[in-house]
N, C-alpha and C positions, 0 to 999 in steps of 0.2 A: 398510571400514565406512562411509566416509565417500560413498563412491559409492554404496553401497545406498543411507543415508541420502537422497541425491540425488535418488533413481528415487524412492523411498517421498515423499516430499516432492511431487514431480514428479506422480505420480500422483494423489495426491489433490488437488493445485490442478485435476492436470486434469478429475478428476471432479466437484470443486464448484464448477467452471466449467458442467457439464450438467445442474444440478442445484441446488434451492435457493431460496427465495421473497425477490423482491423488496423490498425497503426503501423504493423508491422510489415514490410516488403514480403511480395508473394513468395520470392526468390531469396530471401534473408536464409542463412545458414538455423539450423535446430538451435532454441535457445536455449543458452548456458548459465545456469545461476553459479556465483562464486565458489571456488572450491569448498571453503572452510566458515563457520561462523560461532565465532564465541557464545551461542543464545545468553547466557548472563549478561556479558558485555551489551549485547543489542536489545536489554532491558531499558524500559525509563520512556521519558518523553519523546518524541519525534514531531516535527516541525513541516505540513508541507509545502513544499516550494511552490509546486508545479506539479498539474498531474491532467492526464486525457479524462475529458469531460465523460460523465456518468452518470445515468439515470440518478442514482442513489445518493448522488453529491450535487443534483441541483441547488443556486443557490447557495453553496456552502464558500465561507471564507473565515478568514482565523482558522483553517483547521487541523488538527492536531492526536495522533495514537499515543497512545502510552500502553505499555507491554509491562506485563508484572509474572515474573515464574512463580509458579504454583508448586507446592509440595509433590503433588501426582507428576510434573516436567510438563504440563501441559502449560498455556503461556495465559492467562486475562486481557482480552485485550480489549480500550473505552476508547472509540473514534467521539472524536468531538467537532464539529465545526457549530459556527456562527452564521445567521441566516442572514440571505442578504449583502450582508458588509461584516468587516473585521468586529466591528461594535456591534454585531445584531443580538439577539436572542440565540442563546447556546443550546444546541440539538445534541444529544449521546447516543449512541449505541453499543450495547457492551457484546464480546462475543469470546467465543474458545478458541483455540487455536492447540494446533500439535504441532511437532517438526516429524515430516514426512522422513521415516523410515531409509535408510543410506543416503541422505542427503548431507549430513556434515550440518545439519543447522541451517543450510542453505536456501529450501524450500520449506514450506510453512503451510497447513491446510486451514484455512479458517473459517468458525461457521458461526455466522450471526440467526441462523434460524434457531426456532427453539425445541425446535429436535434436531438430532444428529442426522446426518445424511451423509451417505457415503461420499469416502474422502478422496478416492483416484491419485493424480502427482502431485497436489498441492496446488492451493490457485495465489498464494505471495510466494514467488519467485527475489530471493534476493540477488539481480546481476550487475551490479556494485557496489562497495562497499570500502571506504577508507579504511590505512591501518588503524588510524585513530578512534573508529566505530563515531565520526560526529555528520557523515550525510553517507547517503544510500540511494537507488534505485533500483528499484520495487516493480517488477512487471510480471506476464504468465505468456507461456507459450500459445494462447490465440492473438494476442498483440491487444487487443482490446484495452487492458488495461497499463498503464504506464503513472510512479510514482516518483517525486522527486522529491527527498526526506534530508532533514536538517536537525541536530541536536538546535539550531538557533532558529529564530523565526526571519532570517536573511543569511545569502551567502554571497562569499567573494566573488569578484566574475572570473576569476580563476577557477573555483569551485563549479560555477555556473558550466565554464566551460567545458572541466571535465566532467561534468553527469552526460552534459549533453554530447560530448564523445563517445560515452562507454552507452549514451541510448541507441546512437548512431552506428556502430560498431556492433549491437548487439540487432540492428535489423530495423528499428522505430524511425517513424514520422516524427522530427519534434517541432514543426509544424504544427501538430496536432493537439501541442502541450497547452494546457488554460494555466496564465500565472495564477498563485493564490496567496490574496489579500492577508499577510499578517500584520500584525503590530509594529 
């Protein structure tokens, strides 16, 4: 069940990878992921806040990554959300992930199909990130996707504020943000 679960997963990131309207301004400057990124540090749970609605995340609340380094520097990474509502029936999918090549840790290729398929710049962009590694945003140069990441499953509206600055600054709709139902 758990490998269907996988492909079904897999499939549909890879379809709303070809598929899907932009978030980001036509005119928005080239997107920049953070200069530098600890990947250890950006190990562990993640929380998400807010993220542009997605085939592959219909449905989804409570939902939550967790990253684990691999002996090989490749990363494990188990998306989870909850069907429905924060209390539904809990959906995983597990997938690989690399940190793309002179990024600094910044960019991330990740691939939930069950073969490898070429990897090109990386489709997790990381273009925020606190010194404290406890929230992030998460997007890729089509604008398509947009993530808004929390070591907590809430954040301050301080915190709120500034994601929503540095999505705004980096070219995004946050209009276009769906909140997601945590605990």
């Amino acid at each position: 069940m758990f490998r269907l679960l996988t492909i079904a997963f897999g499939s549909l990131a890879l379809s709303a990878c070809m598929v899907g309207p932009s978030g980001r301004a036509k005119d928005a400057p080239p997107l920049e992921a953070v200069a530098s990124v600890d990947v250890e540090r950006y190990m562990g749970l993640w929380y998400e806040i807010a993220r542009y609605p997605t085939s592959f995340q219909k449905d989804c609340e409570g939902t939550t990554a967790e990253y684990r380094l691999r002996d090989d520097g490749r990363v494990d990474v188990l998306n989870t959300c909850r069907f429905g509502t924060k209390d539904g029936e809990a959906r995983s999918a597990g997938a690989v992930a690399r940190v793309m090549d002179g990024s600094n840790g910044a960019r991330i290729f990740v691939n939930f199909a069950p073969i490898p398929l070429p990897a090109g710049r990386g489709n997790y962009w990381i273009i925020h990130l606190d010194e404290g590694y406890q929230h992030a945003l998460v997007g890729e140069p089509s604008g398509r996707f947009l993530w808004m990441l929390s070591r907590t499953p809430a954040v301050t509206p301080d915190v709120r504020a500034e994601l929503y600055a540095a999505a705004v600054a980096a070219g995004y709709d946050i209009s276009m943000l769906k909140e997601t139902e945590q605990r």
